[in-house]
N, C-alpha and C positions, 0 to 999 in steps of 0.2 A: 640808798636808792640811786639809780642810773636813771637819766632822761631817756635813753635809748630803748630800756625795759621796764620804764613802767608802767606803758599801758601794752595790752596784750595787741597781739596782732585785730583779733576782734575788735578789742574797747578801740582801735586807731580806726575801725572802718565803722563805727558806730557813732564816731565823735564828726568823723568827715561826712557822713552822711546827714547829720546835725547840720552842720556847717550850710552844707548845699541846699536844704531845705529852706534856712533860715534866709539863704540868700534867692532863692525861686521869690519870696517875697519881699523882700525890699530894694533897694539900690545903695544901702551898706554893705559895706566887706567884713568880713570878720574870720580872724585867724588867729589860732592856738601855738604856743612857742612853751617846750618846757624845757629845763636847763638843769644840770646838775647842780648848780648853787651859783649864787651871784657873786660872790668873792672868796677870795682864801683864809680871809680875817686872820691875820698873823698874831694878830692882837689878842685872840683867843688864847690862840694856840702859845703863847711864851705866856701870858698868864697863866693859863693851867698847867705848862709845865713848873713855873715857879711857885707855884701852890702845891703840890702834889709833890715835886721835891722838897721842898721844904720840912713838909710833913713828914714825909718820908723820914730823914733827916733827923729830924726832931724824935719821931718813934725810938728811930736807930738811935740816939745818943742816950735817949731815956733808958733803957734795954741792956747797952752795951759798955757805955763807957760814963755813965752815971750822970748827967748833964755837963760834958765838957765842952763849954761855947767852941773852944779851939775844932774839937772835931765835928760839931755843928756847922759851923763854918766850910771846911772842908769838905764834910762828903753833902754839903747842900751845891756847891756848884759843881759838884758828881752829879747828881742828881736830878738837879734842875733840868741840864738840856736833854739828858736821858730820857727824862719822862715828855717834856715838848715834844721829843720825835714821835714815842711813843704815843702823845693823842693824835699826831697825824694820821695817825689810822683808826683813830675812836672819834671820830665825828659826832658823835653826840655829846662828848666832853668839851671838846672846842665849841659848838654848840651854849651849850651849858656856862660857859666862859665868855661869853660874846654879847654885850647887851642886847636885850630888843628893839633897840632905840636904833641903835647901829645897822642888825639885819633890817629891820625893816624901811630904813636911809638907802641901803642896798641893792635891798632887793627894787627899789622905786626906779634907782637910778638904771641899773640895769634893764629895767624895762622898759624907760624912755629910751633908751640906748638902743634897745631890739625894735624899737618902733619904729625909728627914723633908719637903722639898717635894713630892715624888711619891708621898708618902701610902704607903711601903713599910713605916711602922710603924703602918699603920692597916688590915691586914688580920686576919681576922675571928679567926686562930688563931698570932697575930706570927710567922708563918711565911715574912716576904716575902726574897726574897735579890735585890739589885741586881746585875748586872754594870755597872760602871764603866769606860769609857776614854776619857782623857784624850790626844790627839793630840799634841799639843807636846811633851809629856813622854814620850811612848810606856810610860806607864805604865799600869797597871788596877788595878782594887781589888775584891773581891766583899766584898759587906759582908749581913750576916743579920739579922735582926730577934730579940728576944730568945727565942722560942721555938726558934729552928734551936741558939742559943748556948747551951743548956742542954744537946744533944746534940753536937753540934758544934765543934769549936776551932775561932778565926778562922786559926789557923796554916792548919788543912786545906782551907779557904775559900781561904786565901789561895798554895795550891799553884797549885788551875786558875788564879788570876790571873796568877802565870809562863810558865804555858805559853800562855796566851791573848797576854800583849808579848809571847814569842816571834813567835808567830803574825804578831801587827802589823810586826814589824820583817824575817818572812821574806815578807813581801807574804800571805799564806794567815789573814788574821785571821778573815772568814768561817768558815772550814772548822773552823780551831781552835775558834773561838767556841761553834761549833754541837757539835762533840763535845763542850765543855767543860759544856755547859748541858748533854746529858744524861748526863756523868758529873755533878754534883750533882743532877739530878733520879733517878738510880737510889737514892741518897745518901738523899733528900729522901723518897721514895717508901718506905721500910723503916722511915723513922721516922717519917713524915705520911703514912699512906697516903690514898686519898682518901676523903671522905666521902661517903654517900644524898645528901644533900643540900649537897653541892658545886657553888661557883658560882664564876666566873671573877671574882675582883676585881679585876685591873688588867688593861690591854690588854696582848695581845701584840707592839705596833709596838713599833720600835725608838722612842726618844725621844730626840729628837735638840736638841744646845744648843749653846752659840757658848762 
C-alpha cells in the first residue's frame, strides 16, 4: 500500500470535509498525515533473509548432497543475502519478521516526529490533535497537543486509534476515519468550543509522506 493512493480521490474530499466540520465547532485543529511506513526495519529484513536461506539451505542439502554440513555451510551464505534482497520486495515477510514491539516503538516515534514537523504544537490554544497512519505497520496513533492532555487521557485518544486499524485492515479505513474524527471533535467541541475570533490554522488536506 502507497500513502499517495490510498484513499481515493473521493475518500480525501470526504475525510477534509470531516475535518472542517469538526473544526466549524471547536477551537481545536485536527489533521490527518498518512505515510508509507515508519521505518525500513533492516532488522527484519536480514532476519528473514537468514531464515529463509537457511532453510533453503538445509532443503538443498537434505535433497541433494545427503546432509553435508560443508555444503550447508556454503550455499547458506549463497542464500542468505539472496533471499534478504528478495523480501525487500515482500513487505509482509519483513513484516512478519519484525516484532510488534519494535513497529509499534516506531510507528509512535514517528508520529511525535510529524507532530512537531507539521507545526501541530504551534497552534494558537495547543489544541492540535494528529491522526497518524502508518501503512506497513497498519498501525495509528492520535497524538494531542498539551492543551487537549490536560482534559483528556492519551488512553481515550488512543481508543479511536483501534478502531481507525481496524477500519485499515477491514478495507473501510475512510469511513472509520471520518467517524473517528467526529467522535473527537464532539469530544474537542465541550471542551474547546470555538471562538469570535477563530481561525483555521492548519489545512484540512490529508498530508501525505513516504
Amino acid at each position: 500500500m502507497k500513502a499517495e493512493t490510498f484513499f481515493s480521490t473521493a475518500e480525501q474530499e470526504s475525510i477534509s470535509r470531516a475535518i472542517a466540520e469538526v473544526e466549524c465547532k471547536t477551537s481545536g485543529e485536527v489533521a490527518v498525515m498518512v505515510v508509507d511506513q515508519s521505518d525500513t526495519y533492516p532488522e527484519g529484513q536480514i532476519l528473514a533473509g537468514c531464515f529463509c536461506g537457511a532453510l533453503l539451505a538445509l532443503v538443498a542439502t537434505e535433497l541433494l548432497w545427503k546432509n553435508s554440513l560443508w555444503f550447508f555451510v556454503v550455499i547458506s551464505f549463497v542464500l542468505m543475502p539472496l533471499c534478504g534482497w528478495l523480501v525487500h520486495y515482500l513487505p509482509q515477510v519483513k513484516r512478519f519478521f519484525t516484532p510488534d514491539v519494535r513497529l509499534e516503538v516506531q510507528v509512535r516515534q514517528r508520529a511525535l516526529t510529524a507532530f512537531y514537523e507539521k507545526g501541530l504544537d504551534k497552534t494558537r490554544g495547543r489544541s492540535g490533535v494528529l491522526f497518524f497512519i502508518s501503512l506497513f505497520e497498519r498501525k495509528v496513533m492520535v497524538l494531542a497537543d498539551k492543551g487537549i492532555y490536560e482534559k483528556i487521557q492519551q488512553e481515550a485518544l488512543q481508543a479511536y486509534a483501534r478502531d481507525i486499524a481496524l477500519g485499515v485492515k477491514a478495507g473501510r479505513a475512510a469511513e472509520i476515519l471520518c467517524h473517528q474524527i467526529k467522535g473527537v471533535g464532539q469530544v474537542l467541541a465541550s471542551q474547546f468550543p470555538v471562538k469570535p475570533d477563530d481561525i483555521n490554522e492548519l489545512s484540512d488536506q490529508i498530508i501525505i509522506g513516504q
